[in-house]
Wavefront OBJ file of the C-alpha trace (Angstrom):
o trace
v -81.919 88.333 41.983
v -80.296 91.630 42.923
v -82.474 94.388 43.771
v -82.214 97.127 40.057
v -82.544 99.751 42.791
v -79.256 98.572 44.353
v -77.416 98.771 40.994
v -78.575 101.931 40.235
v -77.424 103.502 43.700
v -73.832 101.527 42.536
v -74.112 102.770 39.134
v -74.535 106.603 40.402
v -71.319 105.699 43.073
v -72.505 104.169 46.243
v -70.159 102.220 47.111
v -71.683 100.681 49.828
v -74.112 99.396 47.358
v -71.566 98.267 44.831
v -69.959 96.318 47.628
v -73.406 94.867 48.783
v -73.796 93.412 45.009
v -70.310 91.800 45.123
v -71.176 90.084 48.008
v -74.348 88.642 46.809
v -72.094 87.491 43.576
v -69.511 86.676 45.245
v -70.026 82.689 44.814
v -71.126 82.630 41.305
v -67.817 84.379 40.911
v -65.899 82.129 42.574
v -67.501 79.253 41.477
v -67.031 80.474 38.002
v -63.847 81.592 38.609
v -62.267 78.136 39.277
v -64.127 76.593 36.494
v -61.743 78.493 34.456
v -58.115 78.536 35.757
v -58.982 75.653 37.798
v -56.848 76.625 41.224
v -57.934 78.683 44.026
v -54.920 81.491 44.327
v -56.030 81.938 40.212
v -59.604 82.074 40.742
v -59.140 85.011 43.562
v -56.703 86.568 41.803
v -59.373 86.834 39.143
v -62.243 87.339 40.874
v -60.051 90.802 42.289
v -59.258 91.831 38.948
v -62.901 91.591 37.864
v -64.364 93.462 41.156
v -62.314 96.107 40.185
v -62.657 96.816 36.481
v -66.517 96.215 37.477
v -66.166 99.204 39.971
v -63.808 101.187 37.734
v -66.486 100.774 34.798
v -70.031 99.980 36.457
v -70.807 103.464 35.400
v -70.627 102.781 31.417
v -73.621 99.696 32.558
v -76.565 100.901 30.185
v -79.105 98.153 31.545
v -78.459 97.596 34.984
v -80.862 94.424 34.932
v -78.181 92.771 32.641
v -75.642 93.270 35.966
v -75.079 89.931 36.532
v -74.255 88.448 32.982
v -72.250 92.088 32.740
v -70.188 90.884 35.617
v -69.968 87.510 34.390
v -68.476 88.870 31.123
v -65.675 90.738 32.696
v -64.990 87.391 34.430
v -64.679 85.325 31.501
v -62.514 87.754 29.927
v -60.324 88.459 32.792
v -59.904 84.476 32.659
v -58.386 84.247 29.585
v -56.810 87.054 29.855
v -55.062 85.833 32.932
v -54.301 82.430 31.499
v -52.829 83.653 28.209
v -50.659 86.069 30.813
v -49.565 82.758 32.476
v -48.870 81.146 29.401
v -50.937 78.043 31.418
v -51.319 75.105 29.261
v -54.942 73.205 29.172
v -55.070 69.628 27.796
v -56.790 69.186 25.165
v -57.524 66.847 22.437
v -54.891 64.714 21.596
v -52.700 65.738 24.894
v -55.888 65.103 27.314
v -56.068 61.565 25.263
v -52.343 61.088 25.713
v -52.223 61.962 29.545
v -55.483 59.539 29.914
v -53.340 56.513 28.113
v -49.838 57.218 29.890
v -51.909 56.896 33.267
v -51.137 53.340 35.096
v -54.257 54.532 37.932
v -56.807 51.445 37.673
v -59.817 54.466 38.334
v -59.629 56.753 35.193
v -62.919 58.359 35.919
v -60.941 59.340 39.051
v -59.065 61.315 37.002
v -61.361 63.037 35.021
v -63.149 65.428 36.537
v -65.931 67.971 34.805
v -63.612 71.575 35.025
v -60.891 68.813 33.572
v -63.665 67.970 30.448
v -64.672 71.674 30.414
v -61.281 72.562 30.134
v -61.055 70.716 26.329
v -63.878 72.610 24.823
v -63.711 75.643 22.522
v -63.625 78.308 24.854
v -66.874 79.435 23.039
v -68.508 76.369 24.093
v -66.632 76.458 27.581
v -68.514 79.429 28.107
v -71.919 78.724 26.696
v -71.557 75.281 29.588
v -70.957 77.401 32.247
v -73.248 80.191 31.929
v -76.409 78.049 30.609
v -75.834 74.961 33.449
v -73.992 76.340 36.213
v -75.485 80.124 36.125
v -79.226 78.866 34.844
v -79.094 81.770 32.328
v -81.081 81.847 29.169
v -80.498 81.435 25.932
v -81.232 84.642 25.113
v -78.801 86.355 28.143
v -75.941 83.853 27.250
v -76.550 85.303 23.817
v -76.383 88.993 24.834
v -73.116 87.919 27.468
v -71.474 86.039 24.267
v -73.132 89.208 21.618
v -73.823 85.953 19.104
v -77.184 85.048 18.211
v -79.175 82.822 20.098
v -79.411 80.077 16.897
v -75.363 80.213 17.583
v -75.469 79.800 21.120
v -77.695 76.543 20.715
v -75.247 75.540 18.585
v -72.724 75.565 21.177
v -74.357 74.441 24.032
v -75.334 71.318 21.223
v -71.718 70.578 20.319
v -70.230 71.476 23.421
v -72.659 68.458 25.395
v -71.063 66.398 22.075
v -67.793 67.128 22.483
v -67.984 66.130 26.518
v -69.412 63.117 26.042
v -66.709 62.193 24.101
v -64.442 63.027 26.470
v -66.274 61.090 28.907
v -67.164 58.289 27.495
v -63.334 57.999 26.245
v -62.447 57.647 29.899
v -64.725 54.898 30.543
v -64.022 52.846 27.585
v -60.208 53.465 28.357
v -60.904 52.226 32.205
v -62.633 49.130 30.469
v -60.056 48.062 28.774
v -57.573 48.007 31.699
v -59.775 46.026 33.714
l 1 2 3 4 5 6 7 8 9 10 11 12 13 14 15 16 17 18 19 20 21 22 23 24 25 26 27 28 29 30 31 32 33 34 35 36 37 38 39 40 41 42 43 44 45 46 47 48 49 50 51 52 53 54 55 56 57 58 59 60 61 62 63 64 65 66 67 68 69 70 71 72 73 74 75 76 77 78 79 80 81 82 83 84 85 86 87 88 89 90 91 92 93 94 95 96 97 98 99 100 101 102 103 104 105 106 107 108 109 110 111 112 113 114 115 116 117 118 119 120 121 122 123 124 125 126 127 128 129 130 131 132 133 134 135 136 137 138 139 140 141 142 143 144 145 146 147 148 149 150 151 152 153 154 155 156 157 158 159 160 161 162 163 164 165 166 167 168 169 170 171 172 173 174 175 176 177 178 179
């Protein structure tokens, strides 16, 4: 947990400060980052992008406990925003099921990976995933990050573990059937 204190001195243009509460995000961002646009060039190129409209905008922050899921935020949006820039294409759906079947590897799982699964979800649900089990946040900060109620963001996080264990549990039967 960042010290308020610290984001306060940022908020009021200590940039020393600022730069001492990047740091201490700094994996959660990257981390996050990747889960996203899934490459490492991306994910920095993101991660940049985010540090600085945080540190253009950190003064408009109204609760600087809510930092973190602030930052987070920015990063989800500068995500999407950079992969409708790139015009990248995620498989989904049918294609994901289509790129599983036209695969001749005998170890599908090997080919499925979690960001992979991730990547077929709503990118509602995508998000609720990644900020409830890889940032440990609440219900009630995801709800705040996503401004949906928290009834909504149950719903997600309900559908979303659904709709992956589809996905997963595709693979496996698919893997069965080859051997």
């Amino acid at each position: 947990m960042i010290d308020i204190n610290l984001i306060l001195d940022a908020i009021n243009g200590d940039e020393e400060a600022f730069e001492t509460i990047i740091k201490a995000e700094s994996d959660k961002l990257y981390k996050t980052a990747i889960l996203y646009v899934r490459n490492k060039e991306d994910a920095l190129d993101v991660i940049q992008e985010t540090v600085y409209r945080t540190f253009v905008s950190i003064n408009q922050l109204n609760n600087p406990e809510y930092f973190s899921t602030w930052l987070i935020r920015i990063l989800i949006h500068t995500s999407y925003q950079l992969l409708n820039k790139k015009n990248k294409t995620v498989l989904s759906g049918d294609a994901l099921i289509h790129k599983i079947l036209e695969t001749n590897h005998q170890n599908v799982e090997m080919e499925i990976d979690l960001p992979l699964a991730l990547s077929t979800l709503d990118n509602s649900y995508q998000t609720a995933i990644i900020l409830f089990y890889y940032h440990d946040l609440s219900i009630k900060s995801i709800a705040e990050a996503m401004e949906k109620p928290e009834g909504t963001i149950k719903t997600y996080l309900r559908r979303a573990k659904i709709e992956l264990k589809k996905v997963i549990e595709g693979a496996k039967n698919y893997e069965q059937r080859m051997v």
